[in-house]
C-alpha positions as a printed Julia matrix, in Angstrom:
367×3 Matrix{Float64}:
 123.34  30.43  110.44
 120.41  29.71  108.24
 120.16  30.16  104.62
 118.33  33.34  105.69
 120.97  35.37  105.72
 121.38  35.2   102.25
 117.94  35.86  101.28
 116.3   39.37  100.3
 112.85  39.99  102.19
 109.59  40.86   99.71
 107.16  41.81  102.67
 105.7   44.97  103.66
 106.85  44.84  107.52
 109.24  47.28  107.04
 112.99  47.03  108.98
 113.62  46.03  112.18
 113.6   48.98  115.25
 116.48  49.89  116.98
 116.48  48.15  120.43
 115.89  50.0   123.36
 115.79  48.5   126.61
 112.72  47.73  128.36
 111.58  49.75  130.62
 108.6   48.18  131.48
 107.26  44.06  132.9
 103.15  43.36  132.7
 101.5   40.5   133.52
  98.19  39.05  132.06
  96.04  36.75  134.42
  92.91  35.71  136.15
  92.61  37.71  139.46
  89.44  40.24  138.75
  91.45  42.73  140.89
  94.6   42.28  138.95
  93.66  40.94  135.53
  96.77  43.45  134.09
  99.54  44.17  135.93
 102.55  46.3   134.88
 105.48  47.52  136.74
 108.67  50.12  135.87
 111.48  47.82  135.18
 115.76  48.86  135.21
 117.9   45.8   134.79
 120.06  46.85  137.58
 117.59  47.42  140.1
 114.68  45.29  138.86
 110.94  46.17  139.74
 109.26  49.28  140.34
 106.28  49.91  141.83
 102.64  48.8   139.96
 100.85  51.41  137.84
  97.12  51.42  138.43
  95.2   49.63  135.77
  92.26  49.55  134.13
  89.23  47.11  134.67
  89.17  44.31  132.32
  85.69  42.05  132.04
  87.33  38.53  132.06
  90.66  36.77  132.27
  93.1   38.24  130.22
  95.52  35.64  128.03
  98.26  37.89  126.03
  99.51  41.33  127.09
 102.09  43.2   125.43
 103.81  46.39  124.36
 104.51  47.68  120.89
 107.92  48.43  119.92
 107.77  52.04  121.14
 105.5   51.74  123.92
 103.18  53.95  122.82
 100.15  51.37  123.29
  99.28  48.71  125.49
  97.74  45.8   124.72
  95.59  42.55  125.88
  93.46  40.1   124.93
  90.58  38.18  126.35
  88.34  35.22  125.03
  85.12  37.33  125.19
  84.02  40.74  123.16
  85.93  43.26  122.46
  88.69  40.42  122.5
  91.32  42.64  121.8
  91.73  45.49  123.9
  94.23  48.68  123.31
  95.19  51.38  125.74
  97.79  54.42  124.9
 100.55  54.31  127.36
 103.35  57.03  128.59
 105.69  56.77  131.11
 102.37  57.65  133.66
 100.76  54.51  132.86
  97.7   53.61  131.0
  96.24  56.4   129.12
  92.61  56.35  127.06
  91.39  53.51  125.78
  91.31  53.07  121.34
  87.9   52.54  119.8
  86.6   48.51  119.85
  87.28  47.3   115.62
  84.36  47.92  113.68
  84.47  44.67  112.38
  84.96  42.49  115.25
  86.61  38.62  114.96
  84.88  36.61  112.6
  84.17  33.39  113.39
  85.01  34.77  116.89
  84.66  31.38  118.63
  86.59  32.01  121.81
  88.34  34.99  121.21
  91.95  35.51  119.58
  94.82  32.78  120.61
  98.16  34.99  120.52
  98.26  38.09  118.74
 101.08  40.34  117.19
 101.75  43.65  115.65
 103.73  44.43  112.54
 107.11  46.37  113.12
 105.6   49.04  112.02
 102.64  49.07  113.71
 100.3   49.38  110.62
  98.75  46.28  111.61
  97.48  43.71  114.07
  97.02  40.23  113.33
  95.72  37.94  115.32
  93.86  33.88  114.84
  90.11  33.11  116.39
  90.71  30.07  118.92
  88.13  26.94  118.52
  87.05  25.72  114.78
  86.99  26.67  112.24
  90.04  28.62  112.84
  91.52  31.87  109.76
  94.39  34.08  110.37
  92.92  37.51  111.17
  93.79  41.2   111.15
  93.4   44.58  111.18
  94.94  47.86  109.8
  96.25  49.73  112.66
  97.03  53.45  113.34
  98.71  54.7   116.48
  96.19  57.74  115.9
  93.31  56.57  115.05
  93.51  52.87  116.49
  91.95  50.06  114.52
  91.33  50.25  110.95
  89.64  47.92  108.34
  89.35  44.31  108.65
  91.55  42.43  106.41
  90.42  39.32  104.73
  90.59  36.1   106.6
  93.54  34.15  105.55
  93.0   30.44  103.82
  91.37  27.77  106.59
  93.89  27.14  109.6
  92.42  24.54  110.78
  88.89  22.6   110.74
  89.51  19.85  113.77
  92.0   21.28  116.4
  92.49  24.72  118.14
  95.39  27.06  117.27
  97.64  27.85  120.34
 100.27  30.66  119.35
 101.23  32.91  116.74
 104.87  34.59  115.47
 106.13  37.14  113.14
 109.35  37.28  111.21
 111.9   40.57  111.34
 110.73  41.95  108.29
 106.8   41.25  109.2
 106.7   39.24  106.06
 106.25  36.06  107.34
 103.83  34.44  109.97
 103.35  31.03  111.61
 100.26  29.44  113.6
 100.41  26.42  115.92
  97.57  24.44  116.39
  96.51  22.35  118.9
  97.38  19.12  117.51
  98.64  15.42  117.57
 100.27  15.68  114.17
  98.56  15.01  110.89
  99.74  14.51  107.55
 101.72  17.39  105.61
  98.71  19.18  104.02
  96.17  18.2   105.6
  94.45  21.55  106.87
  92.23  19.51  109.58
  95.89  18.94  111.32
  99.24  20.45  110.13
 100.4   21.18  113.93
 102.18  24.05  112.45
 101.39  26.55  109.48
 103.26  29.12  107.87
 101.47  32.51  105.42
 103.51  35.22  104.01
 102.05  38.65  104.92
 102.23  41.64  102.8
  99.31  43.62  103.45
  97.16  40.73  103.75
  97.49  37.1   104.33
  99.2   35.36  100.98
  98.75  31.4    99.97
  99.68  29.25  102.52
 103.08  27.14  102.7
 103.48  23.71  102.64
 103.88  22.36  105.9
 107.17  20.92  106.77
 108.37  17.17  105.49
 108.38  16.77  109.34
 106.07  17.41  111.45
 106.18  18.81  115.5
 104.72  15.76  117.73
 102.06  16.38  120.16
 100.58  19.39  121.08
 101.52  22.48  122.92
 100.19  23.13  126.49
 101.0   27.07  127.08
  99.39  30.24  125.73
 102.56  30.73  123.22
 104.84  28.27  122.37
 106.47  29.09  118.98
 108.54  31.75  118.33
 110.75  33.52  114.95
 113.95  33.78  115.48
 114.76  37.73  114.26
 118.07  37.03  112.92
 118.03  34.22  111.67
 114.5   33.46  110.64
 114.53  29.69  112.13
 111.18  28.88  113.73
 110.46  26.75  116.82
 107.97  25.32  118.35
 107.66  23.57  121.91
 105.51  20.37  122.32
 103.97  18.09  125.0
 105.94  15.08  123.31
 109.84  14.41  122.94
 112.05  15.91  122.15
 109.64  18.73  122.9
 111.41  21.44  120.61
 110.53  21.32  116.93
 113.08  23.6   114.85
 113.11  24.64  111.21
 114.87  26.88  109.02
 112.4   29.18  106.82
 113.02  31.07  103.49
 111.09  33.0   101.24
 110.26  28.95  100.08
 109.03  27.87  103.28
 110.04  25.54  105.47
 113.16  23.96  105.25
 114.62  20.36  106.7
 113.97  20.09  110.7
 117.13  20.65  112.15
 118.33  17.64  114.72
 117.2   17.77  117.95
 119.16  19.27  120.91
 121.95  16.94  122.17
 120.86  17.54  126.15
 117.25  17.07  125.3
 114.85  18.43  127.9
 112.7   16.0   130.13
 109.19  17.71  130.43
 106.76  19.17  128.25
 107.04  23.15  126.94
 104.62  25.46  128.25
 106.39  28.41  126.49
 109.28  29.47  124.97
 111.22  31.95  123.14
 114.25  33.14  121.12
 116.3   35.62  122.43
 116.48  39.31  120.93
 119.64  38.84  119.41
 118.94  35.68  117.66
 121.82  33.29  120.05
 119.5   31.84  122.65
 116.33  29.86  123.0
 114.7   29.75  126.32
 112.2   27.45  127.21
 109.8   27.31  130.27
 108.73  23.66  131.26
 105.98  21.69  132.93
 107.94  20.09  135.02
 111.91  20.4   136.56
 113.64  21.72  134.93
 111.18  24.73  134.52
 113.29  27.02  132.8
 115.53  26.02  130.29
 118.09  27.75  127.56
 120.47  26.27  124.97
 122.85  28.29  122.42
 121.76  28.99  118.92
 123.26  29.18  115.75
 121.72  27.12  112.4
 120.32  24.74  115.33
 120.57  23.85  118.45
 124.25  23.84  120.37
 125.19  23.65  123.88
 122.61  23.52  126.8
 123.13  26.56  129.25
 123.16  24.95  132.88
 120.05  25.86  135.0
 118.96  29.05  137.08
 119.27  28.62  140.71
 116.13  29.51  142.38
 113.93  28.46  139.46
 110.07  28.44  140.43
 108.61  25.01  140.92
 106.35  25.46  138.06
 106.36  28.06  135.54
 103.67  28.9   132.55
 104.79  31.91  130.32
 107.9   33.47  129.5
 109.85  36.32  127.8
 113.11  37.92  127.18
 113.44  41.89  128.04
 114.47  43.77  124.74
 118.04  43.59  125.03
 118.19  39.96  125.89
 119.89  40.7   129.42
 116.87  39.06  131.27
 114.61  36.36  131.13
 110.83  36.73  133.29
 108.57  33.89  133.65
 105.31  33.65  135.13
 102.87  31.08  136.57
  99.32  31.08  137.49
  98.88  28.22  140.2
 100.34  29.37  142.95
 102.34  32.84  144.24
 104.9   34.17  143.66
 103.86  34.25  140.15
 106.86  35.9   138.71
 110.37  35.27  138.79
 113.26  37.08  136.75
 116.96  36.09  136.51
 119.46  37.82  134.94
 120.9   36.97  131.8
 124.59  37.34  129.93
 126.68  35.29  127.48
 127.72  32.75  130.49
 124.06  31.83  130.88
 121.66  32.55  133.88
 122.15  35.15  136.19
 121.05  36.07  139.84
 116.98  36.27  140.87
 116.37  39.73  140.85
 114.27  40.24  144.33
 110.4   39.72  143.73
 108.06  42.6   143.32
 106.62  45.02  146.63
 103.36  43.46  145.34
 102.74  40.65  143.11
 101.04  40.08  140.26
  97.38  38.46  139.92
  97.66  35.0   138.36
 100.7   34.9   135.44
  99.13  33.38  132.7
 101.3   35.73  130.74
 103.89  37.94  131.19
 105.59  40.52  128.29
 108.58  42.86  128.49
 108.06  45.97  126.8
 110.33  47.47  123.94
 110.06  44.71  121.35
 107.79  42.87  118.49
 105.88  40.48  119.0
């Protein structure tokens, strides 16, 4: 494994939750009727019936759970941007109190957000230029807090696309719509990495090697919790960009997979447990997995039933499933089964589906 093993974390994150299994699926999209949709979920039996859900004003992007489900969560690329519910095992519950200080430059709206591990704040990154890390104090009885200050520029010429948070909430990484750049030049860097302790520290240098291209999904870089490696997918081979990351920065780019994949990343993710990284895909093959372990090892062979085309994606808590959604064309959601030997069965489709999948999020975990 990486050097991170060995390393002692200075952040204020605090430790890592015990995993629970998700109990819950929800899916972010573009249907006004459905714009958040969120189902029961049981790994042996699969999907439950929709909860009702609130109205939402436009086209939501991101939608997640916190760690103990006791919020709900998604964004959209006009005001309030980020939006909060409490949830319970009946479904939504009242809606938290808009931030007082709102995104700023707000551009578009947030790209990707995430929440600390112990949900004492939100951080987030304002899409278009000029781009700052973002965030806000956060208390699961009060709701949002202060502002924080804006992290150091992000970017001046290109759009960020994702963010990701270490274990320890101590670390987080941007990635920007990009074609490259030169290593530290802000205008481009493709990817950036800030330590977070209660605010955003002094940006690292960016890596000796930089990702190629520029990704196409909402999310497409991801932390691996165990190890602290950091990926991100591209729109240019070999597609998957890895690095190892200490309390330094980045390390040397590990090589690239041996089975390299054939069409651009839309999303991907590591698994809970730190030994998998899944990838959705543009094109066939749309979803995609290969064994981890201080890089990339061997190449898992390929769901049966995969969709034709397939946008978002995400691992259930205990890393015994994989979901993936799509927003072109129904069904919008399909989730196999996952174990040690690879991918699993299609669990049968929901009673009803999902609006548009432009993103879909497991409950029970970090972001």
């Amino acid at each position: 494994m990486s050097g991170f093993l060995g390393m002692m974390f200075t952040g204020g994150g605090g430790s890592t939750p015990a995993v629970t299994p998700s109990a819950y699926i929800a899916y972010g999209g573009a249907t006004t009727s459905k714009r958040i949709t969120v189902y029961p979920w049981n790994s042996t039996s699969g999907f439950g019936t929709a909860f009702t859900t609130p109205s939402v004003t436009a086209e939501v992007h991101e939608v997640s759970f916190v760690t103990d489900n006791s919020n709900i969560s998604a964004s959209t690329w006009v005001a309030p941007y980020l939006n909060v519910w409490q949830w319970s095992g009946l479904g939504f519950g009242t809606k938290y109190a808009d931030p007082a200080s709102q995104l700023n430059p707000a551009s578009n709206g947030p790209t990707g957000y995430t929440w600390t591990n112990n949900l004492n704040a939100i951080l987030t990154v304002n899409n278009n230029v000029p781009s700052y890390p973002q965030a806000w104090a956060w208390s699961t009885a009060s709701g949002f807090g202060s502002k924080y200050a804006n992290g150091s520029l992000l970017t001046s010429g290109n759009t960020p696309r994702g963010i990701t948070l270490n274990a320890d909430s101590s670390q987080v990484a941007f990635q920007i719509f990009s074609s490259g750049g030169t290593p530290g030049n802000p205008a481009a860097p493709a990817i950036a990495l800030y330590p977070w302790s209660g605010g955003f520290g002094t940006r690292y240098a960016s890596p000796s090697s930089l990702p190629a291209g520029y990704p196409l999904g909402e999310i497409a870089i991801s932390f691996n919790k165990v190890t602290n490696d950091l990926i991100c997918g591209t729109n240019t081979a070999p597609f998957l960009y890895a690095y190892p990351v200490t309390s330094a920065g980045f390390g040397t780019k590990y090589s690239n997979p041996s089975v390299a994949l054939s069409t651009a990343v839309n999303s991907l993710k590591f698994s809970g447990d730190g030994a998998t990284i899944a990838t959705v895909n543009l094109g066939s093959p749309t979803v995609n997995a290969y064994q981890w372990g201080a890089g990339f090892g061997t190449k898992y062979a390929n769901p049966v039933s995969a969709p034709a085309y397939a946008f978002s994606m995400d691992w259930s808590s205990t890393s015994n499933a994989i979901a993936t959604g799509q927003k072109n064309a129904n069904p919008y959601t399909a989730v196999f089964a996952w174990t040690s030997g690879g991918f699993g069965a299609k669990y049968s489709d929901p009673g009803t589906f999902p609006g548009t999948a432009s993103y879909v999020s497991f409950a029970n975990q970090s972001r």
